[in-house]
C-alpha positions in Angstrom: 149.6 185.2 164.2 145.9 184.6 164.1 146.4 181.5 162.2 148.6 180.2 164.8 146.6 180.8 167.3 143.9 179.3 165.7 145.4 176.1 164.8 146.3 176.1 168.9 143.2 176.2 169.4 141.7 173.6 167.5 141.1 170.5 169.6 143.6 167.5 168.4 141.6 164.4 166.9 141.4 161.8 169.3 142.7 158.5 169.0 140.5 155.3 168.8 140.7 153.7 171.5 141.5 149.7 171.2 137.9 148.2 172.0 138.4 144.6 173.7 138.4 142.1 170.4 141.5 144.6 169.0 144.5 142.8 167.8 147.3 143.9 169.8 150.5 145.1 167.4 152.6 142.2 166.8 156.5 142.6 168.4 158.1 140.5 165.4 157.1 139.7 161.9 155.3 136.1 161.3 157.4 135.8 158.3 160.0 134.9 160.7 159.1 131.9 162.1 158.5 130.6 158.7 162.0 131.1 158.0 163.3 129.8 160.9 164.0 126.1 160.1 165.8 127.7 156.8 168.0 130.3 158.7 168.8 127.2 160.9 169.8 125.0 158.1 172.2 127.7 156.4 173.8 128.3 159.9 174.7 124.9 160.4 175.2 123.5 156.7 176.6 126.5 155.4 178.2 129.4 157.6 179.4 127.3 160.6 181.5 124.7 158.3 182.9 128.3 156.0 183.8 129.3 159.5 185.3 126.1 160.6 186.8 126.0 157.2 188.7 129.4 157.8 189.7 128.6 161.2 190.9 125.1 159.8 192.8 126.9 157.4 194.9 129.1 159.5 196.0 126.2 161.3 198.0 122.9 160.9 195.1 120.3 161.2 195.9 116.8 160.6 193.7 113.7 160.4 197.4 112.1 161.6 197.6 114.7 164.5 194.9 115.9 167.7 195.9 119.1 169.0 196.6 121.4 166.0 198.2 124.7 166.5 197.7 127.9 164.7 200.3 128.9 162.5 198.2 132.0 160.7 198.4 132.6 157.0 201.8 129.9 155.9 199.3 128.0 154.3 198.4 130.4 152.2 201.6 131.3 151.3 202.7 127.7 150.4 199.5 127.6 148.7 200.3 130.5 146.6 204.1 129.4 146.1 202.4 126.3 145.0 203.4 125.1 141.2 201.1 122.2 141.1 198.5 123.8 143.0 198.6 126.5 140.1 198.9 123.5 137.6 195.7 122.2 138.5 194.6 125.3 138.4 195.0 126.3 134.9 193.5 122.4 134.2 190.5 123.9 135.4 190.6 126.9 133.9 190.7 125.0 130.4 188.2 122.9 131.2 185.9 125.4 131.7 186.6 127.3 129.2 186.5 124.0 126.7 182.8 122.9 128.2 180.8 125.8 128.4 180.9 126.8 124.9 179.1 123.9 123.8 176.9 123.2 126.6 175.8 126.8 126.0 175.3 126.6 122.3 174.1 122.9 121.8 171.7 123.0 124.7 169.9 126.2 123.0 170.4 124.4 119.8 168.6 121.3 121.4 166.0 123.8 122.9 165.6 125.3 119.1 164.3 122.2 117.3 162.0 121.1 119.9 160.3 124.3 120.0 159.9 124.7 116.5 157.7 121.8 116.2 159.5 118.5 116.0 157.2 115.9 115.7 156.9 113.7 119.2 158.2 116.6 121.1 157.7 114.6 124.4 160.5 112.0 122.9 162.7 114.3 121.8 162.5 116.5 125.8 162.8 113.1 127.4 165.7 112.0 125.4 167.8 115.3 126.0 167.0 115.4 129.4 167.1 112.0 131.0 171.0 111.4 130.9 170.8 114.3 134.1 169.3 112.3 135.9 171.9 109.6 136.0 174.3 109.5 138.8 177.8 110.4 138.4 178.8 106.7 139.0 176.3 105.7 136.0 178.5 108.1 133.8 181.7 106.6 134.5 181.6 103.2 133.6 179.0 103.9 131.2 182.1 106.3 129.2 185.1 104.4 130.8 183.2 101.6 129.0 182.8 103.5 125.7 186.6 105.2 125.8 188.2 101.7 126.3 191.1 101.4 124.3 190.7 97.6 122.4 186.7 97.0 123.5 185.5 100.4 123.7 182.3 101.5 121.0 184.1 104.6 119.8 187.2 102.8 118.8 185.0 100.0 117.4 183.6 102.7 115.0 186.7 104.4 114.0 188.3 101.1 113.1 185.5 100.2 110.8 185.6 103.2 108.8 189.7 102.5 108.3 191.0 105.1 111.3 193.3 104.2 114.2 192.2 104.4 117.8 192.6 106.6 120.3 193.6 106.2 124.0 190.6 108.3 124.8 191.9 108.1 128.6 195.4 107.5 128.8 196.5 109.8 125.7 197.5 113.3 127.4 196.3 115.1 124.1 193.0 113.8 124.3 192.1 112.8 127.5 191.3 116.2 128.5 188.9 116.7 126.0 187.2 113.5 126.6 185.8 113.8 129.6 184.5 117.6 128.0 182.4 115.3 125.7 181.0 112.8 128.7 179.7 115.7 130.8 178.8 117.5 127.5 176.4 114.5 127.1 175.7 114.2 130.9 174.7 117.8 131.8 173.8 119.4 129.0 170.0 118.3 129.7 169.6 120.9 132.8 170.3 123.8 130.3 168.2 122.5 127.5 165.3 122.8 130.4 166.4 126.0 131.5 166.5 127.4 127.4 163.5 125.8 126.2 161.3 127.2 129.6 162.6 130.6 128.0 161.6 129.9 124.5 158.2 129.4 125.6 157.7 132.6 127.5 158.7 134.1 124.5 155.2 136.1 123.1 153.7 135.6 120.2 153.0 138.4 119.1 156.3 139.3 118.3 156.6 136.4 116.1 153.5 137.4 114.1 154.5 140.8 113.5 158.0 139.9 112.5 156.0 137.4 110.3 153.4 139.9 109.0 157.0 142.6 107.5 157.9 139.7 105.7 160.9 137.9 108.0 162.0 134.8 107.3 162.8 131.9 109.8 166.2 133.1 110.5 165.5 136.5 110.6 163.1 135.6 113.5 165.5 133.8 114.8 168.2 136.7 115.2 165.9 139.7 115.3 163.7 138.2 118.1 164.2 134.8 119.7 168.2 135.6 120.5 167.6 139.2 121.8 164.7 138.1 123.8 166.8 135.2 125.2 169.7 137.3 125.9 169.4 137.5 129.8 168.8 133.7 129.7 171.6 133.1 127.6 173.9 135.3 130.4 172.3 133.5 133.4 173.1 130.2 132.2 176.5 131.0 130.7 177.5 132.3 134.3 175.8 128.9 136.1 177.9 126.5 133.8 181.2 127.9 134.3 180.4 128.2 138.0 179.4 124.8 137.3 182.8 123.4 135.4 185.2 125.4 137.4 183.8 122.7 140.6 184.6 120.0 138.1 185.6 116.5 140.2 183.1 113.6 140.0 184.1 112.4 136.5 187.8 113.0 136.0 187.8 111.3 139.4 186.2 107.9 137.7 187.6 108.5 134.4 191.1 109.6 134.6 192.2 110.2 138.6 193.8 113.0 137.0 195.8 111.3 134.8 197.6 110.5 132.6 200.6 112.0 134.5 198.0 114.6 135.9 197.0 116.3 132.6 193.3 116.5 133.3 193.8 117.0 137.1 191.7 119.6 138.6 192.4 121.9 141.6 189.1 119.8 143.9 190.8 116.8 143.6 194.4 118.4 144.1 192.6 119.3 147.5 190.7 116.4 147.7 194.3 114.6 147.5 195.8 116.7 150.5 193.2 116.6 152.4 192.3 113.3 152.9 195.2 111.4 151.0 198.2 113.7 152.5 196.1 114.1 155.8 196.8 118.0 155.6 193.7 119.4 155.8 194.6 123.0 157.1 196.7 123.2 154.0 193.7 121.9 151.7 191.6 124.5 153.4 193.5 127.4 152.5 193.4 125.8 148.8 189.8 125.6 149.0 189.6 129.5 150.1 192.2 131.0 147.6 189.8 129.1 144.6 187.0 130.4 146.5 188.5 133.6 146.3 189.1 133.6 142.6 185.5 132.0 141.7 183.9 135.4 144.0 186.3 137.5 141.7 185.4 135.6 138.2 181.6 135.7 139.4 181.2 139.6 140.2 183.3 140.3 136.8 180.6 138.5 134.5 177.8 139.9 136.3 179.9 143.4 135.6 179.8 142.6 132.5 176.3 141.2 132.0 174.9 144.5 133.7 177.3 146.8 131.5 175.5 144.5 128.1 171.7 145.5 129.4 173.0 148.9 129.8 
């Protein structure tokens, strides 16, 4: 009781007054304003055309008609009930999985050798790097060029050694499997960047105790450059086959799809309706179920990645 009524009778602190050069308390963050012109940017580059694209979707828009009318989710079920739509599908499905094995492996294999010391390393970076920076319209007749059937380099070479030709392009077995080698050779640069900026953050030290218990080159290799490039190694495994499942540019200059629509993939399917078949509601709602199924291919790898660190 006495401590209580000692504690009421203690005089509260006073509060310092705000003398006349004070700065007043701020009503909003100043972080904001910076981030304005991006906020304004994604609103109308990136969530007003996802909502347009939805709306679009659930309706029977026409580049042939004006007034379109909703007609709610029948897209989406002719999308679903769609046998070419899946066809294209599984085309790029199998291209991804086809392409980001070995842009995986042969850009760290790339990244390997020029961080262990080849000699004119500044050759060797430039020379696995510069073919991303062509544009896609570089790569196609630069490869249409070199697949060509009677003129083409790589038939030139396999004739001279005694072998028959292929019809790199035109041949459903191969033609696929082509294209995996032209963007093999076209992207596989960005990764080499992304592996060798990881192989130099690697520390030392590491290296020279490994050294100093007697580990050999490979031994380093497996015992410290691989586990300490593990999260790189998932990162850019999940960016490629983000990156190959949006495949379109070069089957589009190399094949059209073809032969027969073997190498086909599901962008260009919508690509087609939209703008060749003048349905684009219906090549909306193709664009959001492969939306939907990229979302639900992305959260199981990072599932899985997470699970790995665990």
């Amino acid at each position: 009781m006495s401590t209580e009524l000692a504690s009421r009778g203690r005089p509260k602190a006073a509060r310092p007054a705000r003398g006349p050069g004070a700065t007043p308390r701020r009503a909003f963050s100043p972080g904001l304003l910076f981030a304005l012109p991006f906020l304004v940017l994604f609103v109308l580059f990136m969530l007003w055309p996802l909502a347009q694209g939805a709306w679009m979707s659930l309706t029977d828009t026409s580049l042939a008609a004006r007034d379109p009318s909703f007609i709610g989710v029948d897209n989406y079920a002719e999308a679903l009930g769609d046998a070419e739509m899946w066809r294209t599908m599984w085309h790029t499905v199998w291209f991804t999985l086809v392409s980001t094995v070995p842009l995986v492996v042969v850009a760290l294999g790339m990244a390997l050798l020029v961080y262990t010391g080849l000699p004119g390393q500044w050759v060797w970076r430039l020379a696995f790097f510069a073919p991303y920076l062509l544009p896609v319209g570089v790569i196609g007749l630069l490869w249409g060029w070199l697949y060509q059937p009677d003129l083409g380099l790589y038939n030139h070479l396999l004739r001279a050694v005694g072998l028959d030709g292929y019809a790199w392009l035109s041949d459903e077995s191969v033609a696929l499997y082509a294209i995996v080698i032209a963007t093999l050779w076209w992207t596989v640069g960005f990764n080499f960047l992304l592996f060798l900026a990881a192989l130099q953050a690697v520390p030392d030290h590491l290296y020279e105790a490994a050294a100093l218990d007697g580990a050999g080159a490979w031994r380093r290799l497996w015992h410290v450059t691989l586990p300490q490039l593990r999260r790189v190694i998932g990162v850019v495994t999940v960016l490629q086959i983000l990156a190959s499942l949006k495949v379109f540019d070069q089957v589009y200059l190399l094949t059209k799809g073809g032969p027969d629509g073997s190498t086909r993939p599901v962008v260009e399917y919508l690509y087609d309706m939209g703008f060749t078949g003048y349905r684009l509601g219906y090549a909306s709602a193709i664009a959001y179920v492969f939306f939907a199924l990229i979302v639900l291919a992305s959260a199981v790898q990072f599932v899985a990645l997470r699970r790995r660190e665990k």
